[in-house]
C-alpha positions as CSV (number, residue, x, y, z in Angstrom):
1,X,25.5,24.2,-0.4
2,X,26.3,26.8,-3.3
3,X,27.4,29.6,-1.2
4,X,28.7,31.6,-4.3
5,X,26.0,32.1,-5.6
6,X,25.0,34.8,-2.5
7,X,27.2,37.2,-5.2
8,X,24.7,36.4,-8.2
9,X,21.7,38.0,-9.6
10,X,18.6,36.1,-9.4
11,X,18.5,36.1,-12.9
12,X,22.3,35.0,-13.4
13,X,20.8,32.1,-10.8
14,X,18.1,31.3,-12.7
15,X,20.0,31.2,-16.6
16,X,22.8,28.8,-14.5
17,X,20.2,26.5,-12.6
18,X,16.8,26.6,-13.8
19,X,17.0,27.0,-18.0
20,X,19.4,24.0,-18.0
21,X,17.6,21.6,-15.8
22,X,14.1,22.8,-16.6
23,X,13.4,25.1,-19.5
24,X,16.0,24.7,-22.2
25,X,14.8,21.5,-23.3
26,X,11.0,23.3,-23.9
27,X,12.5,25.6,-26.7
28,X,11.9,23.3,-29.5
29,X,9.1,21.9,-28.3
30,X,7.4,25.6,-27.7
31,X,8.5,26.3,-31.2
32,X,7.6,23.2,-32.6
33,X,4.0,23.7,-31.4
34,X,3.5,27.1,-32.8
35,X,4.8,26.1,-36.3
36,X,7.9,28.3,-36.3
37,X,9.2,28.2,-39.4
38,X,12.4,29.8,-41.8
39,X,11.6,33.6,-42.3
40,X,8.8,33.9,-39.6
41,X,8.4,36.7,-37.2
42,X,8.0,35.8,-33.8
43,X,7.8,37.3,-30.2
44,X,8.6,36.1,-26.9
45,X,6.7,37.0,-24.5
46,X,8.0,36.8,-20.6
47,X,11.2,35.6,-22.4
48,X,13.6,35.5,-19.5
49,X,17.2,34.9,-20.1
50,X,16.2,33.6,-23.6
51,X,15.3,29.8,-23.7
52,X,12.4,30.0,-25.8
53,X,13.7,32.9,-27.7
54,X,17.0,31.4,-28.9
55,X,15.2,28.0,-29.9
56,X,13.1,30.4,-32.2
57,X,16.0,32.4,-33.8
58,X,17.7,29.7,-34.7
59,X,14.5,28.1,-37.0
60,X,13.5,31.3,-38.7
61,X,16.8,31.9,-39.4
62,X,18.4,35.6,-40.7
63,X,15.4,35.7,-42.8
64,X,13.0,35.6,-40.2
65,X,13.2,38.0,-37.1
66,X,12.5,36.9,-33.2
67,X,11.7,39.5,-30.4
68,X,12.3,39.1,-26.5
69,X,10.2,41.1,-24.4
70,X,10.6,40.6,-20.4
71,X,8.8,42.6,-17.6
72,X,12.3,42.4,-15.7
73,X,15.4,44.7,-16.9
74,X,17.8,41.4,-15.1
75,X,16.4,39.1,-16.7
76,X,17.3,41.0,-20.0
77,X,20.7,41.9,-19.0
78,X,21.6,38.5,-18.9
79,X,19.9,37.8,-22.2
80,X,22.0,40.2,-24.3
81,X,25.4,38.8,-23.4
82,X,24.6,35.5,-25.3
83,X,25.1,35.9,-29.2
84,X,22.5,36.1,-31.7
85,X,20.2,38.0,-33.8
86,X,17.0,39.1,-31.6
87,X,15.9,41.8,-30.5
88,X,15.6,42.4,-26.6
89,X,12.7,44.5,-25.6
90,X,11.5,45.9,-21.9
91,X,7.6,45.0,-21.2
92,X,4.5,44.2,-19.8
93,X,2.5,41.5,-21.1
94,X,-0.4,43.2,-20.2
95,X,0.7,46.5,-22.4
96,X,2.9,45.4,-25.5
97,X,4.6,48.3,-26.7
98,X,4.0,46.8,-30.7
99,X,2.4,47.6,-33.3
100,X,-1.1,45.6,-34.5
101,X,-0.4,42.3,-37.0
102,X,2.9,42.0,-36.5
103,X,4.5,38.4,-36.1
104,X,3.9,35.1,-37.4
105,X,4.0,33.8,-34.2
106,X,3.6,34.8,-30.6
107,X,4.9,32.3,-27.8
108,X,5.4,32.0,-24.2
109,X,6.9,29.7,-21.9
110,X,6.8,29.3,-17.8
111,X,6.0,32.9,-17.2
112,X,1.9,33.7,-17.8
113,X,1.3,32.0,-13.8
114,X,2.8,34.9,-12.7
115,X,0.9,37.5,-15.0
116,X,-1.2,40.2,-13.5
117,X,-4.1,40.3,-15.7
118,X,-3.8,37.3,-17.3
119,X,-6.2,37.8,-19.9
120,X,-5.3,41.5,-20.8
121,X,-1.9,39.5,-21.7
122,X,-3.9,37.0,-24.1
123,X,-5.9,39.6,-25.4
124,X,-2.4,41.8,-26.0
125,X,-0.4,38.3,-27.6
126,X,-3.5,38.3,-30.1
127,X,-3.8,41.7,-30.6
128,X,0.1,41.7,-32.3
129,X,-0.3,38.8,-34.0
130,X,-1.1,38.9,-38.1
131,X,-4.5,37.4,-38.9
132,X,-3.8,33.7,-39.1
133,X,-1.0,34.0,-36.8
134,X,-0.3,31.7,-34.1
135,X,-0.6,31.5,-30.7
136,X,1.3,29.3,-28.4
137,X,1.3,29.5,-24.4
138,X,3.0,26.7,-22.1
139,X,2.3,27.2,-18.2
140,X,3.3,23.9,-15.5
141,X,1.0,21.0,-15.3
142,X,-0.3,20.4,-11.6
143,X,3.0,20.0,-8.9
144,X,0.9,16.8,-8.5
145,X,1.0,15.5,-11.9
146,X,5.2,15.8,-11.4
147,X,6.5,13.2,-8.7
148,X,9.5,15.0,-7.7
149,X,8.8,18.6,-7.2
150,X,5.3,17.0,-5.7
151,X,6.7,14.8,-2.9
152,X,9.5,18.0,-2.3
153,X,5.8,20.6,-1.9
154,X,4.4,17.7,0.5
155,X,8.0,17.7,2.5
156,X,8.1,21.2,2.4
157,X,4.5,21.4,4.1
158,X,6.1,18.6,6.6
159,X,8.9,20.5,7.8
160,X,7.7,24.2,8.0
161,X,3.9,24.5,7.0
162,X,1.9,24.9,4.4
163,X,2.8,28.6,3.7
164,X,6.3,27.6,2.6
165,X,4.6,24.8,0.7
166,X,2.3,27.1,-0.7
167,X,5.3,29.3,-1.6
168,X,7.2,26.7,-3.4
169,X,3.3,26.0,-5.1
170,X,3.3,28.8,-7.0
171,X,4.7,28.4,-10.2
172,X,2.1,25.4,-10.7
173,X,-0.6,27.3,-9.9
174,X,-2.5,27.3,-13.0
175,X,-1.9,23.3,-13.9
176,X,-6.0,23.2,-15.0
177,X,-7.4,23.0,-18.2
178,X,-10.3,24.2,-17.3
179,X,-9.3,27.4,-15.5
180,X,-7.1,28.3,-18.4
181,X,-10.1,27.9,-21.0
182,X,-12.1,30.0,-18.8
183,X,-8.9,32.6,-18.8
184,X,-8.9,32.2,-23.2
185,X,-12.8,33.3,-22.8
186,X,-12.7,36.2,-20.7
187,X,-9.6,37.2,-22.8
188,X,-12.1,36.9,-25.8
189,X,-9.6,34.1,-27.3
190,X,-11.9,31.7,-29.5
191,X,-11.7,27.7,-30.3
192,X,-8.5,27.5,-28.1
193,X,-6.9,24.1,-27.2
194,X,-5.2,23.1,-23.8
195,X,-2.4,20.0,-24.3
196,X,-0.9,18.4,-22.0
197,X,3.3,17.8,-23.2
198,X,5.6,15.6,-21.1
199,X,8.8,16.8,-20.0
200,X,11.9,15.8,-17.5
201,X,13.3,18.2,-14.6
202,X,17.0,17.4,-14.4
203,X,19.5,18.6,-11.8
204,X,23.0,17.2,-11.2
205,X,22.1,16.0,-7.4
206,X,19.7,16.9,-4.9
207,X,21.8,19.5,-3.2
208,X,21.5,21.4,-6.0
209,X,17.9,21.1,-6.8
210,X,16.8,21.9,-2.8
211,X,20.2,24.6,-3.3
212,X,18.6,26.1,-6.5
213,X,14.8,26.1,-5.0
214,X,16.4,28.1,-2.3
215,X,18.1,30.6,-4.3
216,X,15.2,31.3,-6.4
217,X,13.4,34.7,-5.4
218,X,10.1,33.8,-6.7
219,X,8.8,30.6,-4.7
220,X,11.7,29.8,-1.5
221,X,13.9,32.8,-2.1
222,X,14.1,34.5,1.7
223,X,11.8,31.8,2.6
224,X,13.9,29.6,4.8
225,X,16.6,30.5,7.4
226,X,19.9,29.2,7.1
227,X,19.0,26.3,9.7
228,X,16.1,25.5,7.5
229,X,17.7,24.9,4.2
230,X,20.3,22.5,6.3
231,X,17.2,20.2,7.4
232,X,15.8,20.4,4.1
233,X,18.5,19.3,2.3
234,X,18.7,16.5,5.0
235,X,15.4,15.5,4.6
236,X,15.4,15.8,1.3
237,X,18.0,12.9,0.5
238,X,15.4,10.7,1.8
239,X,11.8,12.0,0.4
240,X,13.7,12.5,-2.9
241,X,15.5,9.2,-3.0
242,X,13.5,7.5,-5.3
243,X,14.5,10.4,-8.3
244,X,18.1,9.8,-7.9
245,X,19.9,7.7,-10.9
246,X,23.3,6.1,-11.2
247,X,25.6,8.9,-11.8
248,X,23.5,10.9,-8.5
249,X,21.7,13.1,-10.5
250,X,18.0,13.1,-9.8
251,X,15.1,13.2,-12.6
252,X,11.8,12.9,-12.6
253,X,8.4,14.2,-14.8
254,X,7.4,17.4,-15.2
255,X,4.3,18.1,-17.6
256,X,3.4,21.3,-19.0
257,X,-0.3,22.1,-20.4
258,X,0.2,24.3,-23.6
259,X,-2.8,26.8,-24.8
260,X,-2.8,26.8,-28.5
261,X,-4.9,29.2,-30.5
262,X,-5.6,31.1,-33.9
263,X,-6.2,34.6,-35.2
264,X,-8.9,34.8,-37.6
């Protein structure tokens, strides 16, 4: 059990659990699919602690410029104590506080599930982006299309209902094509492409994945009692068996679908 981390943030949790075993790795691949290139300039939307955004700075380069904008001040705290050249920025997705045409580039990862107006957001990413610009948006593929955090939702719905399930649910939420290509034409986004992208989760045993879900405020966080988590992480050793490799770590699949589009 990681009882120290009762003293942390939920963003300090999240930058020391979740961008290592889940979204670091997406950077490039974000980055990669927006054609991020030397000199470009590129926003971040819903950047977090800086995954996404870091991965962008270093391609553009000191010619180029990169922008962070996050909804929540911790988040950004946490950001700015890692070195590099971007610029940190307070904000709503669904209310950018930029200018018309501005970047080369506008990307988000793992955040637009939990967007308000999801495609006031869309409509606000194209709205700063210069014509031709590029438009990248990765949410979580369906928590059935990923065998481990899909067999932990279905124990999760065993133990203590389908609420906490449900809870746990969230941040997969919009793992359909077809709901986000009806989100792209409400938002007015045109000849937009949905991909689906294989990736791995990765956390150093199961106590700390079941440890991490439990610290994280938006799906289990306050959740579970303290006599909860103990028969989670006991049954969890067994439903999550399978995922475990040699050196105890457990791994499995987790697929993200990634909305591409153009500005005309």
């Amino acid at each position: 059990m990681v009882t120290h981390e009762e003293v942390r943030s939920p963003s300090e949790i999240y930058d020391a659990h979740f961008v290592p075993a889940l979204f670091a790795p997406w950077g490039r691949v974000i980055a990669a699919e927006a054609g991020v290139q030397k000199g470009d300039c590129v926003l971040d939307v819903a950047c977090g602690t800086g995954a996404l955004t870091f991965a962008a700075a270093e391609i553009t380069g000191p010619s180029g410029s990169v922008v962070g904008l996050d909804a929540n001040p911790e988040m950004l705290v946490v950001a700015r104590r890692k070195p590099g050249k971007i610029e940190w920025m307070e904000g709503m997705a669904e209310a950018l506080p930029l200018p018309d045409d501005s970047f080369d580039a506008v990307v988000s990862q793992f955040g637009f599930m939990f967007f308000e107006d999801k495609p006031k957001a869309l409509a606000e990413m194209m709205r700063v982006l210069k014509p031709g610009g590029r438009l990248v948006v990765a949410v979580c593929d369906a928590v059935e299309n990923s065998p481990g955090y899909g067999a932990f939702a279905l124990l999760l719905d065993r133990l203590f209902g389908k609420e906490v399930g449900n809870a746990f649910r969230a941040p997969f939420s919009l793992g359909d094509a077809g709901r986000l290509h009806e989100i792209c034409n409400t938002a007015g986004v045109a000849d937009a492409e949905v991909v689906c992208r294989e990736g791995n989760v990765r956390f150093k045993s199961i106590d700390a994945l079941v440890s991490a879900e439990r610290a994280c405020v938006w799906t289990l966080g306050g959740v579970l009692t303290d006599e909860q988590f103990v028969e989670l992480l006991n049954e969890s050793k067994t439903a999550l068996r399978s995922f475990v490799i040699d050196d105890g770590s457990i791994e499995f699949q987790m697929p993200s679908l990634i909305m591409k589009a153009r500005k005309s």
